[in-house]
N, C-alpha and C positions, 0 to 999 in steps of 0.2 A: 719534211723540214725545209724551210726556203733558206736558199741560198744566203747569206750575210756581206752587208757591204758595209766597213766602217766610214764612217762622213766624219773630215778631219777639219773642214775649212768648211764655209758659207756658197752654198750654191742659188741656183736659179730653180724656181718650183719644178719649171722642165725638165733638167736632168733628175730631180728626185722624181719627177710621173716616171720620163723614160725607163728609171732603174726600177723601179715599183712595178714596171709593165713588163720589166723583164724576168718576174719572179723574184727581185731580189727582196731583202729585208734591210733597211736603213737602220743601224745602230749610231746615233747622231751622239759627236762628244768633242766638240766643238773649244770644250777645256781642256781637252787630255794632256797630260805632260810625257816628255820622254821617260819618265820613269815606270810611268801607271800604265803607258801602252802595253810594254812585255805581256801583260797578263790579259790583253783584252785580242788580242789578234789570230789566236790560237784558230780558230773555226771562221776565219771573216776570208772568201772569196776576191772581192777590190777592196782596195782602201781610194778614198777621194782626200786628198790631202793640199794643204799649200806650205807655210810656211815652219806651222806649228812642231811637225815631227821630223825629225831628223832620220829615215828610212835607209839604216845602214845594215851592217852584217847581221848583228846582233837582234834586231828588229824582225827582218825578212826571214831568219832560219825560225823566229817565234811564232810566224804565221805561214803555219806549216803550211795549208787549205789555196795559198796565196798565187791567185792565177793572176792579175792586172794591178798594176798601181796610176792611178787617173792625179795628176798635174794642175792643178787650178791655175792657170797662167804660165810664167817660162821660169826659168832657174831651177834646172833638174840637178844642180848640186847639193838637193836637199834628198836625193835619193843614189842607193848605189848603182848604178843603172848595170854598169857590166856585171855583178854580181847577181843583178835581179833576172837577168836575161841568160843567165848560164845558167840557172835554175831553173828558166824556161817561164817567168814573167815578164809581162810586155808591160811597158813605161809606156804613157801618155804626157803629151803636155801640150796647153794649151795657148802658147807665145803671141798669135795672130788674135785672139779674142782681145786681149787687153792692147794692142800695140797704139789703137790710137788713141785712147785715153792715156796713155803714157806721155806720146809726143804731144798731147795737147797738152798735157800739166806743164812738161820742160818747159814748151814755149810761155806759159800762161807765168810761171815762175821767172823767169828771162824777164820777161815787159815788167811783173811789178820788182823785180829789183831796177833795171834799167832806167823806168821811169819814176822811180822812188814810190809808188803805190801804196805799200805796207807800211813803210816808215811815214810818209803824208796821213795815211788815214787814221794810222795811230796818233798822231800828235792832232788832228781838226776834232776828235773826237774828246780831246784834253784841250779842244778852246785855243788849240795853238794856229793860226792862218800863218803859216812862212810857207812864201811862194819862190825868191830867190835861193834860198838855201834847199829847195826842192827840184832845182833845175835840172831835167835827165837828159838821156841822151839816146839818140835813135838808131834803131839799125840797119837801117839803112846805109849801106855800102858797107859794111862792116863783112869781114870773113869769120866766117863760124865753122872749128874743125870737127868735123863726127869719128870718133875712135868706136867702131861697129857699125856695120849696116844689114842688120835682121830687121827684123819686124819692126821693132821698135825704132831703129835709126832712121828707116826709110821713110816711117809715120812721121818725125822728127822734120827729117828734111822735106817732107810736102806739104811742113804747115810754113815752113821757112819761105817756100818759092814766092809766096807775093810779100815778099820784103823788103826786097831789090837786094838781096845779100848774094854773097861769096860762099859757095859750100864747097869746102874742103874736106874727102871721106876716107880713111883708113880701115878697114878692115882686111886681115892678113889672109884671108880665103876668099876675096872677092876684088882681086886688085884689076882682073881687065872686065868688070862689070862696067856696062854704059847705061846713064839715066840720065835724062832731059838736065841742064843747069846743072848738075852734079861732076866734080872733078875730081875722079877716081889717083889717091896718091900709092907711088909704090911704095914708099917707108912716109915714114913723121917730118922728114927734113923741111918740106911745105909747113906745113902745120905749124913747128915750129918757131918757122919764119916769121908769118905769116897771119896766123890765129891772132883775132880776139875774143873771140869766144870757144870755149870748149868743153863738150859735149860726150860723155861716156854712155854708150849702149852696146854694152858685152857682158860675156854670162861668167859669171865667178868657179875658175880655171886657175890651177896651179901658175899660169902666165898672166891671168890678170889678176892674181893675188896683189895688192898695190902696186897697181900699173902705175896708179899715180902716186910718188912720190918727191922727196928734195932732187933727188939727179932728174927725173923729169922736168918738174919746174923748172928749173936752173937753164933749162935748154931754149924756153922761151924767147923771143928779142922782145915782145913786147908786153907788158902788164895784160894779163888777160882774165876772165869772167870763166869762173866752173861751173858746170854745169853736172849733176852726179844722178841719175833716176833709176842706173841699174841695180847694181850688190854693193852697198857699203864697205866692204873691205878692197873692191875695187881701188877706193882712195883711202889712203894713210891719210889719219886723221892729222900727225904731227906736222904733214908737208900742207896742211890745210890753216893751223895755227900757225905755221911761219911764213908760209906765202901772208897770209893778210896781215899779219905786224912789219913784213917788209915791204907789202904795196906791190909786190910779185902777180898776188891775187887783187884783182880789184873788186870782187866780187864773187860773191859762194849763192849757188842756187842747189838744195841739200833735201832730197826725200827719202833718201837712206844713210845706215851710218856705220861706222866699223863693228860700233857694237848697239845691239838693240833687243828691247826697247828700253826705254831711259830704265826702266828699272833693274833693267841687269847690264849696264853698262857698269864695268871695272871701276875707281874711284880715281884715277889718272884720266882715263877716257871722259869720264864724267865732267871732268874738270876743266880740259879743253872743249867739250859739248857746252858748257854752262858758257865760258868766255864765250865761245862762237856767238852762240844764240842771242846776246847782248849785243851786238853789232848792228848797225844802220844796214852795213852793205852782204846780211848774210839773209838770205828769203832758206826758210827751212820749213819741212814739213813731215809728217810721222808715216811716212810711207804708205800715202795714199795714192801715190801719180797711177798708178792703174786699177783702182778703186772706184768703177762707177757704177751705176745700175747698168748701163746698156751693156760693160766690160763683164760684169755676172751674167749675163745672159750670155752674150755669145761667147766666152769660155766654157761656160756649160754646154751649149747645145756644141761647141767642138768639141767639146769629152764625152758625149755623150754617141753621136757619130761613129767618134773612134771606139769606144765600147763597143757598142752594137755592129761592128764592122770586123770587131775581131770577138769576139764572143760568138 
């Protein structure tokens, strides 16, 4: 009997040859819910997952057979890692595959609100030509803070270098890191100051459970531009409705949300999601920023590595 792998998330044909070459069997279920998992895990070897399951206590003790759990991209808070590994499963994940389509979505998100893009090409397409009331604003000399510097931050800050910008970088485990043009802060006081743009890439942690919120904001001197591509509950949705009715926020750049997807968003949460998304100066997207073909491909071929590395 071969081995069984359940496929939770969309891969690249290569990690399915690879795992096919390994003897395994793909059970593909692509729909599964936390509920319907319980019963399907019992005899399944890896599970390949991303967002869809929730791989907690209750989950891992169901799948008894349960040697690897493989990571479609980063946010291992979708799994219980220390519990997986006291049972003696190994966690993968694949952070580095998707990092630069991450940082090229922030940036690409950045120019079309900056330079009004979205709002312009929606109104020319309505027969509307307004070019003074579409006048944006460039970034150059502008300081943009990064709160993380993994994969994704660092992807972030190398598309920034030919900008002529200011990179201000916080990350609380990488404070005496040196990188060309990058200025490593030991706390947020810079940032602060300083930021007009600000940029989250950190993984959702009991400490960045709404890192951003009203006492964050508040600490700002100057109106600054959000930028969110990591974990939605990163930012408090409510310090996002009152930054931008108070002009706090000048600016929301949003491909994750507190709660998702709009369909199971709470009827409060929904309610500020609906306001936001009505806004000129809100660029938002359904959590795509690391959603490309090239990002399936090498997140798989790094899952699939690490498989065959420890298998």
């Amino acid at each position: 009997m071969k081995r069984k792998v359940l496929q939770a998330a969309p891969i690249h044909p290569l990690l399915k040859e690879g795992l096919l070459g390994m003897g395994y069997e793909l059970v593909v279920a692509l729909d599964i819910s936390q509920r319907s998992a319980t019963a399907r895990l019992s005899d399944v070897e890896g599970i390949i997952t991303s967002t869809r399951l929730l791989l907690n206590k209750e989950l891992i003790d169901a799948a008894s057979s349960l040697k690897w759990i493989g990571r479609m991209g980063s946010g291992m808070e979708v799994i219980d890692v220390e519990y997986a590994e006291r049972k003696g499963i190994a966690c993968f994940s694949s952070p580095d595959g998707n990092a630069n389509a991450v940082g090229e979505h922030a940036l690409g998100m950045l120019l079309a609100l900056t330079r009004k893009i979205v709002v312009s090409n929606i109104e020319l397409k309505n027969q509307e030509w307004l070019r003074e009331e579409n006048r944006g604003m460039e970034l150059e000399g502008k300081t943009i803070g990064i709160i993380g510097y993994g994969h994704t931050g660092k992807a972030f800050a190398k598309k920034l270098r030919g900008f002529d910008v200011d990179i201000l970088v916080y990350d609380k485990y990488k404070q005496d890191a040196t990188d060309e043009d990058i200025d490593f802060c030991e706390d947020l006081q810079r940032i602060y100051e300083q930021a007009d743009i600000l940029s989250f890439h950190v993984p959702l942690r009991y400490d960045t459970l709404h890192y951003f919120n009203k006492e964050m904001l508040s600490r700002f001197q100057k109106p600054i531009i959000l930028i969110n591509t990591s974990r939605g509950n990163v930012v408090e949705i409510q310090a996002l409705r009152e930054g931008l009715q108070t002009g706090k926020l000048k600016g929301v750049c949003l491909d994750v949300f507190d709660e998702e997807p709009l369909e199971k968003m709470s009827p409060d949460v929904r309610e500020i999601f609906m306001h936001i998304a009505t806004l000129p100066n809100a660029v938002l997207t359904p959590h795509i920023a690391g959603y490309t073909q090239e990002a399936l491909y090498k997140m798989s071929k790094i899952l699939l590595e690490r498989i065959v590395t420890y298998v």
